[in-house]
N, CA and C atoms as an extended XYZ file, in Angstrom:
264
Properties=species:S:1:pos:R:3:atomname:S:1:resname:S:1:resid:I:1 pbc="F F F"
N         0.835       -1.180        0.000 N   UNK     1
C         0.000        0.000        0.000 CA  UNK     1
C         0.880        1.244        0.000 C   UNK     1
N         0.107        2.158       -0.352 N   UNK     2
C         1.247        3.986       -0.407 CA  UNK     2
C         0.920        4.368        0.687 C   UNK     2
N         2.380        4.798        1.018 N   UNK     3
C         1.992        5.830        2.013 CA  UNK     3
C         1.634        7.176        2.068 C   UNK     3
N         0.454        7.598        2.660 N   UNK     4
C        -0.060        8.611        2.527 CA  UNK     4
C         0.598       10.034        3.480 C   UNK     4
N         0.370       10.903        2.618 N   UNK     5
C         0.718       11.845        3.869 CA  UNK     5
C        -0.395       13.244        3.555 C   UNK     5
N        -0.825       13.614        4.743 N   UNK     6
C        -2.295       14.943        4.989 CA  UNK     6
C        -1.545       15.708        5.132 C   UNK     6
N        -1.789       16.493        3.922 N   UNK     7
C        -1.815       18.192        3.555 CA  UNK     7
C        -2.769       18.782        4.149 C   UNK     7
N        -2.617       20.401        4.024 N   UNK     8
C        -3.469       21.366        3.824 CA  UNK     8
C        -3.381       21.966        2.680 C   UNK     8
N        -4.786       22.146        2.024 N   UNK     9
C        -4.226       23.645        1.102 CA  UNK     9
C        -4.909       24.611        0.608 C   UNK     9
N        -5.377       25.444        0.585 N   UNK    10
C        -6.152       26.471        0.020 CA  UNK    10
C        -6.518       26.970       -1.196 C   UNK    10
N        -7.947       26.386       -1.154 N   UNK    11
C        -8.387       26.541       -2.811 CA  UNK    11
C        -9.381       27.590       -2.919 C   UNK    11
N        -9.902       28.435       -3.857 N   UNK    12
C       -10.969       29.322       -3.951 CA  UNK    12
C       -12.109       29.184       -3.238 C   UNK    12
N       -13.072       29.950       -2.494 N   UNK    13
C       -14.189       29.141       -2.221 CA  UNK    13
C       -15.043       28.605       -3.522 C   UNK    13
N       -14.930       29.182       -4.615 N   UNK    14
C       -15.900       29.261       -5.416 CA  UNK    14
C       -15.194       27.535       -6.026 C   UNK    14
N       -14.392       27.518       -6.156 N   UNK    15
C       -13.424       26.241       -6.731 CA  UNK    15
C       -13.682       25.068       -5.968 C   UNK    15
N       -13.696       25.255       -4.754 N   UNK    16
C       -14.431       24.250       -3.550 CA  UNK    16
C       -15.566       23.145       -3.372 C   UNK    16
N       -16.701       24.582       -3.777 N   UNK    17
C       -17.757       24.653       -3.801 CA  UNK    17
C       -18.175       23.784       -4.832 C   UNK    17
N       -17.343       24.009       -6.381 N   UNK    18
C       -17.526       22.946       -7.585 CA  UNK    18
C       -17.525       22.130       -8.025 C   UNK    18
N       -16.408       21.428       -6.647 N   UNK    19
C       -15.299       20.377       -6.351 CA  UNK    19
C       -16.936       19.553       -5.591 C   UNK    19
N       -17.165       19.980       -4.481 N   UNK    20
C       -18.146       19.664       -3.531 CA  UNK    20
C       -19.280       19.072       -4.307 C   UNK    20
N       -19.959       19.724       -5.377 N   UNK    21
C       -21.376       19.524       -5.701 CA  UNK    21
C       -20.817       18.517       -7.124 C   UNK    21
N       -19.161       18.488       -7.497 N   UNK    22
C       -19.476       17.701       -8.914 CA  UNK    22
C       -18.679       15.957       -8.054 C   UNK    22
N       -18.241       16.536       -7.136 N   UNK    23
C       -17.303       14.976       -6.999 CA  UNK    23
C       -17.731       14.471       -5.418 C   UNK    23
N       -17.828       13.474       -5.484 N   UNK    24
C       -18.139       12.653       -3.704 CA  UNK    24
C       -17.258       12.816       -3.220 C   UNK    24
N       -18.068       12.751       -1.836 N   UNK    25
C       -16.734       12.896       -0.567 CA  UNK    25
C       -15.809       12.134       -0.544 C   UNK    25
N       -15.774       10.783       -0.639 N   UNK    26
C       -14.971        9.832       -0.676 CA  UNK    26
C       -13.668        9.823       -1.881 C   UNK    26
N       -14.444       10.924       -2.733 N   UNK    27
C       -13.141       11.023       -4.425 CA  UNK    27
C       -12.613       11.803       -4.350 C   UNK    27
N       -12.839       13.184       -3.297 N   UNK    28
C       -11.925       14.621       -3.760 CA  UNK    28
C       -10.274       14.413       -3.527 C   UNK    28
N       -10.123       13.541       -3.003 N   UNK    29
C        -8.265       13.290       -2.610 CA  UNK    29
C        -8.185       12.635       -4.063 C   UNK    29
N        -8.622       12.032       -4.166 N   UNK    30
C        -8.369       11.486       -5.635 CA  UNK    30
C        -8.141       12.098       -6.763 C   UNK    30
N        -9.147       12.917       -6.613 N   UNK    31
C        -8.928       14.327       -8.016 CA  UNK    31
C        -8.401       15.370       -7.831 C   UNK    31
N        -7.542       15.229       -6.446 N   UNK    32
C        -6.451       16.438       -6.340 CA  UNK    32
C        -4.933       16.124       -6.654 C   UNK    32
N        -5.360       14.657       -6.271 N   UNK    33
C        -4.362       13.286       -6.927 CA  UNK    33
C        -4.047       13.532       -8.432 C   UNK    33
N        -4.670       13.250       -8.714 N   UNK    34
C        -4.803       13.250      -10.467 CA  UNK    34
C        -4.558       14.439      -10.931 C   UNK    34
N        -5.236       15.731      -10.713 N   UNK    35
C        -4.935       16.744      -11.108 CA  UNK    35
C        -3.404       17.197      -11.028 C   UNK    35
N        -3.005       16.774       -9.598 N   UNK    36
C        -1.530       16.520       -9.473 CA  UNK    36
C        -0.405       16.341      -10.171 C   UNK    36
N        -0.843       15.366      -10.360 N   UNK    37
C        -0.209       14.339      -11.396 CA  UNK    37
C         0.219       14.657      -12.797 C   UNK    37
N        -1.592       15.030      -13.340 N   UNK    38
C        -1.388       15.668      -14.634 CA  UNK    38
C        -0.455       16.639      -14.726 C   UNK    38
N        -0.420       17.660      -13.921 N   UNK    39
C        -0.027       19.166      -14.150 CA  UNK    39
C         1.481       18.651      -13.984 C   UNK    39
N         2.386       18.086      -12.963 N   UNK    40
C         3.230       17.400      -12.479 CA  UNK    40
C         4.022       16.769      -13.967 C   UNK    40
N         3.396       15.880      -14.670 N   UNK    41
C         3.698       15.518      -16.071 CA  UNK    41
C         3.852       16.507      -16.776 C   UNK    41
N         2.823       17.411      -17.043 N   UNK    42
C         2.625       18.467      -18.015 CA  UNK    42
C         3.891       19.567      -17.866 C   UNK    42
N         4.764       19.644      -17.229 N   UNK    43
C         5.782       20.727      -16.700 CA  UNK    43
C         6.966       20.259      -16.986 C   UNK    43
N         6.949       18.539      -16.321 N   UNK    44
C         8.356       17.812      -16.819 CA  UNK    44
C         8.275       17.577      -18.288 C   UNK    44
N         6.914       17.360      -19.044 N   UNK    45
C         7.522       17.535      -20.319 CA  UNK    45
C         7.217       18.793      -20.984 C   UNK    45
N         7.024       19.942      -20.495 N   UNK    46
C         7.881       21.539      -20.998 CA  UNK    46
C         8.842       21.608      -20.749 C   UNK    46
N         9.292       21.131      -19.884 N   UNK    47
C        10.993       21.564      -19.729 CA  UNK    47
C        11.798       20.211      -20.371 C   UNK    47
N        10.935       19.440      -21.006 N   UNK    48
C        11.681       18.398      -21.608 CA  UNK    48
C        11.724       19.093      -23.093 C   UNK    48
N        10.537       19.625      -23.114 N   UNK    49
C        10.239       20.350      -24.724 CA  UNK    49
C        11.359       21.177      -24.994 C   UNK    49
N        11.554       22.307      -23.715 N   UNK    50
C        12.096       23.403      -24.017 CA  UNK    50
C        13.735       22.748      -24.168 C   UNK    50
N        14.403       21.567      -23.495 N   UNK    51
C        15.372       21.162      -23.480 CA  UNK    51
C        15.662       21.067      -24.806 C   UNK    51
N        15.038       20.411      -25.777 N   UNK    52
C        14.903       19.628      -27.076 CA  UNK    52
C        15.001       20.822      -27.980 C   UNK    52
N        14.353       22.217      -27.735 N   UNK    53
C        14.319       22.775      -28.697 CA  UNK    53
C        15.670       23.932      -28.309 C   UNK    53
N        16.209       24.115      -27.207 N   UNK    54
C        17.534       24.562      -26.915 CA  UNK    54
C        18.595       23.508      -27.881 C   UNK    54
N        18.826       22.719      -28.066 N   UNK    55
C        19.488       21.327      -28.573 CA  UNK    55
C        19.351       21.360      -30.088 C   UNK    55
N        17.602       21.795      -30.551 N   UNK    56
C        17.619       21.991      -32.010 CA  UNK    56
C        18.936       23.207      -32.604 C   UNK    56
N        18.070       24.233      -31.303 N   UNK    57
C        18.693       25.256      -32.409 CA  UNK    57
C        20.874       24.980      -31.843 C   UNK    57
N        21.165       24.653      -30.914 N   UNK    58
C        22.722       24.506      -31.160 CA  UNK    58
C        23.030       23.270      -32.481 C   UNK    58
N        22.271       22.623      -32.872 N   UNK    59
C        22.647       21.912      -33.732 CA  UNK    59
C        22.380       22.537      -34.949 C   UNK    59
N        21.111       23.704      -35.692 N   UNK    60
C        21.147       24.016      -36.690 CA  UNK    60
C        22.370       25.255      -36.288 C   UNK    60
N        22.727       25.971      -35.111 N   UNK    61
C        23.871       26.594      -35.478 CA  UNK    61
C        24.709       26.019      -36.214 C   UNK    61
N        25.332       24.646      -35.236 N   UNK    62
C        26.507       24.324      -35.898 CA  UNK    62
C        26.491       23.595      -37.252 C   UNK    62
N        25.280       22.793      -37.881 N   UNK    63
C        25.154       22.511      -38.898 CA  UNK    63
C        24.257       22.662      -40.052 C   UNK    63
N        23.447       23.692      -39.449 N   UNK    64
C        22.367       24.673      -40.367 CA  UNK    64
C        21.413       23.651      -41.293 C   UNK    64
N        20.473       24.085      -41.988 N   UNK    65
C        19.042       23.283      -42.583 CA  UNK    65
C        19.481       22.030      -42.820 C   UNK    65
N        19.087       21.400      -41.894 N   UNK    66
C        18.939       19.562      -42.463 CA  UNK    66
C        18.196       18.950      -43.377 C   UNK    66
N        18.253       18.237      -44.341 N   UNK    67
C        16.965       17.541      -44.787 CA  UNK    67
C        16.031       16.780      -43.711 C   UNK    67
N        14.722       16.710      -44.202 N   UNK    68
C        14.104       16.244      -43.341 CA  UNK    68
C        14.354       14.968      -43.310 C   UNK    68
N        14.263       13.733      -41.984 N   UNK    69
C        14.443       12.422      -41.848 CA  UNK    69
C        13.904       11.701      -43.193 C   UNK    69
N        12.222       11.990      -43.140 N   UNK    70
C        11.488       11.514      -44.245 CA  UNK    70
C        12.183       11.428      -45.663 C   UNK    70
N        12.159       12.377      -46.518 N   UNK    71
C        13.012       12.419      -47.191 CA  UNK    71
C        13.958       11.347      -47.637 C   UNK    71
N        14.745       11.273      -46.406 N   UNK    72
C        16.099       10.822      -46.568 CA  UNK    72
C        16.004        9.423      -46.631 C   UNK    72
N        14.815        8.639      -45.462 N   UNK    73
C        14.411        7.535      -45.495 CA  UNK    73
C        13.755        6.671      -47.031 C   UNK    73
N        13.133        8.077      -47.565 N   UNK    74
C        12.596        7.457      -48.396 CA  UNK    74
C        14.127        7.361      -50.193 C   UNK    74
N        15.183        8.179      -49.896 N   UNK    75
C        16.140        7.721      -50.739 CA  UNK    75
C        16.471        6.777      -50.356 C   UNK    75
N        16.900        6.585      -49.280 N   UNK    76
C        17.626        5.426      -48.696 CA  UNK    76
C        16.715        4.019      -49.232 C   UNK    76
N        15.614        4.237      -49.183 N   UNK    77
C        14.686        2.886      -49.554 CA  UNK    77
C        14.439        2.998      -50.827 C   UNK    77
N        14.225        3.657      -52.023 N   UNK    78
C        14.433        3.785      -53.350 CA  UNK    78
C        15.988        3.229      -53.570 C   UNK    78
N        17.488        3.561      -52.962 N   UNK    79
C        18.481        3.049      -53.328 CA  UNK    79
C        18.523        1.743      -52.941 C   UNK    79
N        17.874        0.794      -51.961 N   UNK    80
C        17.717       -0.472      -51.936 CA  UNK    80
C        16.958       -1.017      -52.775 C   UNK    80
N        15.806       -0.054      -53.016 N   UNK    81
C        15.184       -1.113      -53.954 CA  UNK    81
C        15.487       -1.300      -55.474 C   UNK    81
N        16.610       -0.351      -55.812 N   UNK    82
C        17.120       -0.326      -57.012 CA  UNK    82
C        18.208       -1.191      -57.318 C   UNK    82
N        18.839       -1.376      -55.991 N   UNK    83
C        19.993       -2.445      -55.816 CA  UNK    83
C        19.422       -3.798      -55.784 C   UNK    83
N        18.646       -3.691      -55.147 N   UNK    84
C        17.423       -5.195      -55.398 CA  UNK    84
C        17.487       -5.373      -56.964 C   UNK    84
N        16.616       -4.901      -57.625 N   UNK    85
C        16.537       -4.725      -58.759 CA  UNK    85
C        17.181       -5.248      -59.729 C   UNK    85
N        18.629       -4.810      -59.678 N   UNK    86
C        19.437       -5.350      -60.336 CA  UNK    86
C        20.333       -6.225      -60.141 C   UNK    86
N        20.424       -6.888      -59.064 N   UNK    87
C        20.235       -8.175      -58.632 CA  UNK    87
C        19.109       -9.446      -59.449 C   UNK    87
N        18.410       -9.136      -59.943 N   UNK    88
C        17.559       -9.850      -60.337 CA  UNK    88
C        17.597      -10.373      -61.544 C   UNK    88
């Protein structure tokens, strides 16, 4: 089982109140849980985003417009299948 640990925390009344009349007593830890969670995810991957796109641009510094993967995949598989080909 997890171990739990009791917070406090202060939410709007009006936010409360919404919480109260849309979710049972027995679920609101749950959906503060979850909400948690989500937002918790949602942040580690912005700063995973923002990592990735710091990383783009030092790489188009140092090696400026790439072809796209696609592209390239699809020469790469036209030059096999031409080598196939003549094999045959």
């Amino acid at each position: 089982m997890q171990q739990v640990t009791r917070v406090t925390i202060a939410l709007p009344s009006d936010l409360w109140e919404n919480i109260k009349h849309a979710v049972p007593a027995g679920k609101r830890s749950g959906l503060v849980v979850q909400a948690l969670e989500n937002e918790l995810r949602r942040r580690k991957r912005a700063v995973l985003f923002e990592n990735l796109r710091k990383h783009q641009k030092i790489m188009f510094d140092k090696y400026g417009e790439l072809p796209e993967s696609a592209t390239e995949i699809e020469q790469m598989r036209q030059e096999r299948d031409d080598e196939q080909s003549s094999l045959h």
